[in-house]
N, C-alpha and C positions, 0 to 999 in steps of 0.2 A: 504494500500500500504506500502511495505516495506521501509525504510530508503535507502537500498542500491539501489532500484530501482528507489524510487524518487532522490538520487542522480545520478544516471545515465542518468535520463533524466532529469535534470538538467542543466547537463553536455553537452548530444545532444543539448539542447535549448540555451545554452550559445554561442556552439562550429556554429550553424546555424547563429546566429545576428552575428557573427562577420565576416563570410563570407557574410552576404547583407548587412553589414553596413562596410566593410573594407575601400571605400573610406572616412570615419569620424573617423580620425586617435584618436582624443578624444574619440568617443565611443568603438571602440577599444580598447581604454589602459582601459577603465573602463570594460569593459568586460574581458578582460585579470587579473584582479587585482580581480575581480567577483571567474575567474575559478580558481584561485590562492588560495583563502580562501576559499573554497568547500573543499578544501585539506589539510588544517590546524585543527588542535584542534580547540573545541568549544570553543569560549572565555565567561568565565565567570566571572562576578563582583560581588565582597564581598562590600557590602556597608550596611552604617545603620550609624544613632548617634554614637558621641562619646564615647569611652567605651564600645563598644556590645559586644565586643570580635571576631572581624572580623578578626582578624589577629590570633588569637588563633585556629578558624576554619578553618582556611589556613592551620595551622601547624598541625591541628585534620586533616584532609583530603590528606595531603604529607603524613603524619606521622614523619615527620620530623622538629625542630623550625630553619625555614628559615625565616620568618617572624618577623620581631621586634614587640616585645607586649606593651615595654617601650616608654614615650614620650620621644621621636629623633627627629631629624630632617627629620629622613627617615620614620617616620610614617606621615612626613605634605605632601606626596607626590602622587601618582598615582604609582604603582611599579607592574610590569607587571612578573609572575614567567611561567617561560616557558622548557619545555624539553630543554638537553644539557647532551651529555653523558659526561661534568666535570665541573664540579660547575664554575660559572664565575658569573661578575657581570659587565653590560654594564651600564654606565651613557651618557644621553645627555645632554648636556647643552648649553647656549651661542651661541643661533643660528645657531644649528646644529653640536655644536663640539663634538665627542664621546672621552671619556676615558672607559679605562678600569683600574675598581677596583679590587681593592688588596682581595680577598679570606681567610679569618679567621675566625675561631670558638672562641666563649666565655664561658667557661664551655658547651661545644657540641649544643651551641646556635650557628647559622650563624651570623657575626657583622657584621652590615651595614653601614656602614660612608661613606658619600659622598667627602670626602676628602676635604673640607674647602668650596666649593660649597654649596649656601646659594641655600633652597627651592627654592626660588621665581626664581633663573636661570637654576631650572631643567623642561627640556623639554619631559625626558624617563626617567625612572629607570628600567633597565629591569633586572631580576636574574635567569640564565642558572643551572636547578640543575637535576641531574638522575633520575628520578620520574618515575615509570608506568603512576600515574594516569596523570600527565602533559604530558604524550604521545597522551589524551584522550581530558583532557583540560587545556586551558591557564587560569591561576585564576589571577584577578586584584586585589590587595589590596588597598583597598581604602581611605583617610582619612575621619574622622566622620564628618557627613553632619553637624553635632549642634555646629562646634566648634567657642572655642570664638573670633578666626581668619576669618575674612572676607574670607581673599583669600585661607586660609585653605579649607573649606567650597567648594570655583569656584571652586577649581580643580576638584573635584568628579562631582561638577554638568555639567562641561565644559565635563566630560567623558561622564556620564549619558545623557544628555539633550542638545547634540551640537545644536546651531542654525544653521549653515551655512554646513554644513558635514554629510555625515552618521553615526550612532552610530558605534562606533567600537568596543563593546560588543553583545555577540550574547545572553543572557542572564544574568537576575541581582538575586543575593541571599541575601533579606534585609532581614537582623537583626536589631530585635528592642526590647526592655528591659521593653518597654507598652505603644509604641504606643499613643507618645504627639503628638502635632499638627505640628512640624515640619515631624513626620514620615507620618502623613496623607498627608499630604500637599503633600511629592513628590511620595509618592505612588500613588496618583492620576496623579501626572503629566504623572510619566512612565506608567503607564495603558493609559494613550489615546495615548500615544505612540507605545504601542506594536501594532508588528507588520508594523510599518511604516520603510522607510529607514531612520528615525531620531530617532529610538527607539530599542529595545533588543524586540526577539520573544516573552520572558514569563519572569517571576517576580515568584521566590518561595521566601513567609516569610518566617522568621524564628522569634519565643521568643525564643531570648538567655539567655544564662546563667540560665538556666530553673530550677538549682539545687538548687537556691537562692530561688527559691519560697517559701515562710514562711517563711527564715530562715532557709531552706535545711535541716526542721526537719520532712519531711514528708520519710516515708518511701520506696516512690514508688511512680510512677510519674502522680498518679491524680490529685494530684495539681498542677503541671504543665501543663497538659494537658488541665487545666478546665481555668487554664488563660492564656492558647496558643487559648481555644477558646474564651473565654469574650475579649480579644484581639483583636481578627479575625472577631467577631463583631463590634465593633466600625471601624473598615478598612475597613470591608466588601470583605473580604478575609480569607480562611483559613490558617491558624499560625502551623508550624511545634515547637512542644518542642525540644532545641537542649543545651547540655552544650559542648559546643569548650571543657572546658579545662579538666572534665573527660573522651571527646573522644579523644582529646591528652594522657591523661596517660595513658588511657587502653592500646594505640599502640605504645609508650615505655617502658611501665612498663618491669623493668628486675624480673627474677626472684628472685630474695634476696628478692624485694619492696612485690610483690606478694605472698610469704612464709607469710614474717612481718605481711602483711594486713590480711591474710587467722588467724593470731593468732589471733589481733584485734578482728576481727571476732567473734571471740568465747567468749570473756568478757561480762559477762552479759550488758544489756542495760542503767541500770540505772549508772554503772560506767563510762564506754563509752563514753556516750553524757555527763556527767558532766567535764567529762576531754577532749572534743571536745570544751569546751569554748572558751577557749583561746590558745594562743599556751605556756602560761608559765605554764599552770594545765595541757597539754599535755606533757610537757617534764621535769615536776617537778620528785624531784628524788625518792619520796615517793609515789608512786600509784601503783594500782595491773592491770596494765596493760596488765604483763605478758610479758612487752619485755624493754631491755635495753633502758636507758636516750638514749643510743647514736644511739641504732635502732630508736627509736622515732624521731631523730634531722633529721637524714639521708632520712625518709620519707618525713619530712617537706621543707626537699631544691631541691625536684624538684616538690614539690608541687604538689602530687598527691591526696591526699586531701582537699576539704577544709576544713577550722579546726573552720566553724563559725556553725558546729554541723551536716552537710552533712552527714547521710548514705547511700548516693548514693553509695559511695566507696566501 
């Protein structure tokens, strides 16, 4: 059956309870609030331990860094990124008070400050930006389940795992870096939840930052693949290989970065990965690189490499 046919009968089957149930003015608004989000973007949640790079795959998936990567205040939060034909950023706070925040880039990063509002009195963070793909779906960015804040921690689970409410994610996207006993732990919990009104339909893993594997001295992605499966083993679930931060640069990269990389490229191997050590033997002045100190610097500040020996790039 198609998507659009079972939303349409959906839709009839909504639109019938609420004409035999109109005298039950409660089930009614819950049936009205039902046909309401039938007609909304899928919502989808980034979550996983700290550090997965969930907000990096936010920013891979917009193609845009709307997502803070740095620890802020605004990454201890739940922050909801949604269609808006002009960038805005809504805050709730303080038992329902809404502000609206101020709109600025930081070197063509989005800057997120919640304007002196302390985490623990944010209710919504929600961020309004021109997307196709957020025409499609609403992405949650979540803070890391492992963190060494207690209440850091509730908020993703109070999303994930409401006891008293319906979940209010329609699907979850865990990133995990190998799968310790805190990712087991709640992988299980949202698996006996799918499917319930206290859970998300389906759960796709992901191993991030998959380019790290070895030491991102593998050439090509069987080593990540073979520990997105020895992964997927121990969960007992299949593990997507995914690096957030080369499917960020591939969908900024400008052409100058591109040109640069394509010379790169061509330096035999043994020079290459010896000057991918570090970033001081990558932009030392004496190498046969084949491209200027200052094209080498210029590559390294938007970090389209990693430079801990990755030939992903």
């Amino acid at each position: 059956m198609s998507v659009t046919r079972l939303g349409s009968q959906t839709r009839q089957l909504i639109d019938a309870a609420r004409h035999e149930l109109r005298s039950d003015p409660a089930s009614v608004e819950e049936l009205r609030h039902s046909a309401a989000r039938l007609e909304e973007p899928l919502r989808v949640a980034l979550t996983g331990t700290l550090k997965a790079g969930k907000s990096t795959l936010l920013n891979a998936l917009v193609g845009e860094e709307i997502a803070p990567t740095d620890a802020t205040e605004c990454t201890r939060v739940v922050t909801w990124f949604e269609q808006s034909a002009t960038p805005r950023i809504d805050l709730t706070h303080d038992s329902g008070r809404r502000t609206r925040l101020a709109v600025h880039r930081d070197e063509g990063r989005l800057a997120l400050d919640l304007g002196g509002v302390t985490a623990d009195r944010v209710e919504k963070l929600q961020v309004g930006w021109p997307s196709p793909l957020l025409g499609e779906f609403t992405l949650v960015d979540t803070p890391g389940t492992s963190s060494n804040s207690r209440d850091v921690s509730a908020r993703t689970r109070a999303l994930l795992l409401p006891e008293d409410r319906p979940c209010d994610v329609d699907a979850v996207v865990y990133l995990t870096r190998g799968t310790d006993g805190a990712d087991v732990r709640l992988l299980d919990q949202l698996q006996t939840r799918v499917g319930t009104a206290a859970g998300p339909l389906g759960i796709v893993g992901v191993l991030s930052r998959a380019d790290e594997v070895k030491g991102g001295r593998e050439r090509n992605l069987d080593a990540a693949r073979a520990a997105a499966d020895d992964a997927g083993r121990r969960v007992e679930r299949s593990l997507l290989p995914v690096s957030g931060l080369l499917a960020l640069r591939g969908r900024t990269l400008r052409q100058a970065e591109f040109d640069d990389l394509a010379v790169l490229a061509t330096v035999p191997d043994g020079t290459l990965e010896a000057a991918l050590r570090s970033v001081t033997r990558f932009t030392a002045e004496d190498t046969e690189l084949l491209l200027s100190t200052g094209q080498r610097r210029e590559l390294l500040e938007p970090s389209v490499c990693s430079v801990s020996g990755s030939r992903s790039c």
